[in-house]
N, C-alpha and C positions, 0 to 999 in steps of 0.2 A: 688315381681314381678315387681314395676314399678322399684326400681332402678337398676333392669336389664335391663331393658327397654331403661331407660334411660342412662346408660351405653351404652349400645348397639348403641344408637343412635349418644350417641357425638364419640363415634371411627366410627361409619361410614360418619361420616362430615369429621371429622380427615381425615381418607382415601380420601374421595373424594376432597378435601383442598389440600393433600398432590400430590393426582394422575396430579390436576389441574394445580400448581404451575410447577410442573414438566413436564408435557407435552407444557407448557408455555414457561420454559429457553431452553425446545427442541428446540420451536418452532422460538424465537429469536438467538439461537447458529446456527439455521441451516440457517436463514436470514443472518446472519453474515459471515456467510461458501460465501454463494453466492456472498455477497456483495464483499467478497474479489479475489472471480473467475473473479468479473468484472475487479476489480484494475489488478488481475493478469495478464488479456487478454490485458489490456492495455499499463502495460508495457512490457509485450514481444514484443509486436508491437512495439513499442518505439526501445527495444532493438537491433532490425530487421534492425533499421534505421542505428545504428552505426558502423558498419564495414562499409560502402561506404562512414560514414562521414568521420571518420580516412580516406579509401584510398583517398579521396578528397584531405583532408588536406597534407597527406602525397606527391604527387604529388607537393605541394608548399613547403612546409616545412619539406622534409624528416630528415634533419637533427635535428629535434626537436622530436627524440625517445621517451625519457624519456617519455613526455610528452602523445604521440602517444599510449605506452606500459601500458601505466596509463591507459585512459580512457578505453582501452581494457581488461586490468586485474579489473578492477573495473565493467564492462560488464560481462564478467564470473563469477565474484562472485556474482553479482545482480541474474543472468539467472540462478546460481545451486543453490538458495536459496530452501530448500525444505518447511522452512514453511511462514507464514507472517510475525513473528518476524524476522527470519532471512532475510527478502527480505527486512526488513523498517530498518534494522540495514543495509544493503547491501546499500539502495539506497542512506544513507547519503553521503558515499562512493565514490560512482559514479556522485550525480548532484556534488560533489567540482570536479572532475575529468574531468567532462564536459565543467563547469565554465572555468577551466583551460584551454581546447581547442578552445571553443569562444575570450577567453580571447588573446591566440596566435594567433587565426584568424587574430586581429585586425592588427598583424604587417605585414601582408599581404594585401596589396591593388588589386592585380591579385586574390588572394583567392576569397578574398570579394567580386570582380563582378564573380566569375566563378557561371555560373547559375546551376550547379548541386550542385554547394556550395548552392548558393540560396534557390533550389530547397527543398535539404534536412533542410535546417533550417527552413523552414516554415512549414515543412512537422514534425519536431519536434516541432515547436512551439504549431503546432493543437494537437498534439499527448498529449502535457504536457498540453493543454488546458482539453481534455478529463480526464486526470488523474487527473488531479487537481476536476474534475465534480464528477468520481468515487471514490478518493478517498474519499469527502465529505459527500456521501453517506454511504458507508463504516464506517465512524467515527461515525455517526448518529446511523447506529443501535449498533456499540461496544457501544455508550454510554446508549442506550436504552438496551442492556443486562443487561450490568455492573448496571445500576441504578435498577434495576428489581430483579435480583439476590443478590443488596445489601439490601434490605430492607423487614424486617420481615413479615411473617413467611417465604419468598423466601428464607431468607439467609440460614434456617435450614434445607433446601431441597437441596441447593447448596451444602451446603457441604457436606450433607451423598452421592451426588453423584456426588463429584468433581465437579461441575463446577466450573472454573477458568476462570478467568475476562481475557477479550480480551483487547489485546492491539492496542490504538488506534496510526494511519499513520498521524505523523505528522512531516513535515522537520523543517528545521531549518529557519529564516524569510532572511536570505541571500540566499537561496536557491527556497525561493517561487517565485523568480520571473525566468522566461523564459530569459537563457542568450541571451543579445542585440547583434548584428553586427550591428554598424554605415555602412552606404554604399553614 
């Protein structure tokens, strides 16, 4: 009798161990989900910016396509990312593409005082201020999953139900900073 009893009692800890951990990495995967709704809001807004900066630019420097066609196919491929991996593989992409636009600003001195030039680069600057706050946030809880789901008994519960380690949004450090215009 008791070692049915006793039986009986470690599978129901079992169970409730098992039920816990698991409504647990829900509960983190779905923090996670959100945290990158924010990053996502934020760079589309971002996005939203860049057709007016090209037509700005373009206005001074039409003959500099290449460059023009660049930072807009690197736009498109960022904006149809469907998941976060695809958007943090899209964005390295786009801020060298953008680099590259600042970077041709500079040989424009009419560009550089035109105040809707102005107007938009400060308006990107607070933008990638914000991403940079969101993405932060975002990396915090991927790693607060990832660390949770790595470590026993979590890990045994992970994998009978897939969870799979989120990948954290990190650029490259040539890219962390907001491209400068001297004025």
């Amino acid at each position: 009798m008791w070692p049915a009893i006793i039986i009986s009692g470690i599978l129901v800890i079992i169970i409730i161990i098992f039920i816990s951990v698991y409504n647990k990495l829900v509960k983190l995967r779905l923090r996670v989900e959100n945290q990158w709704s924010q990053v996502d809001v934020r760079l589309k807004e971002r996005f939203d910016l860049i057709p007016n900066l090209v037509e700005t630019v373009k206005g001074y420097a039409s003959h500099e396509k290449e460059t023009l066609e660049n930072v807009i196919n690197a736009r498109n491929r960022a904006v149809s990312a469907r998941t976060p991996e695809e958007a943090i593989d899209s964005e390295k992409g786009f801020q060298g593409a953008l680099s590259r636009l600042f970077a041709l600003a500079e040989s424009y001195p009419d560009l550089k005082a035109n105040t809707n030039f102005m107007d938009l680069q400060r308006k990107l600057s607070d933008m990638e201020s914000k991403i940079a706050k969101y993405r932060q946030f975002y990396n915090d809880s991927v790693m607060r999953y990832n660390q949770t789901k790595a470590v026993f008994p979590n890990n045994i519960v992970a994998n009978m139900f897939g969870f799979e380690d989120k990948q954290f949004f990190t650029i490259e450090t040539a890219e962390k900073e907001v491209p400068k215009v001297s004025f």
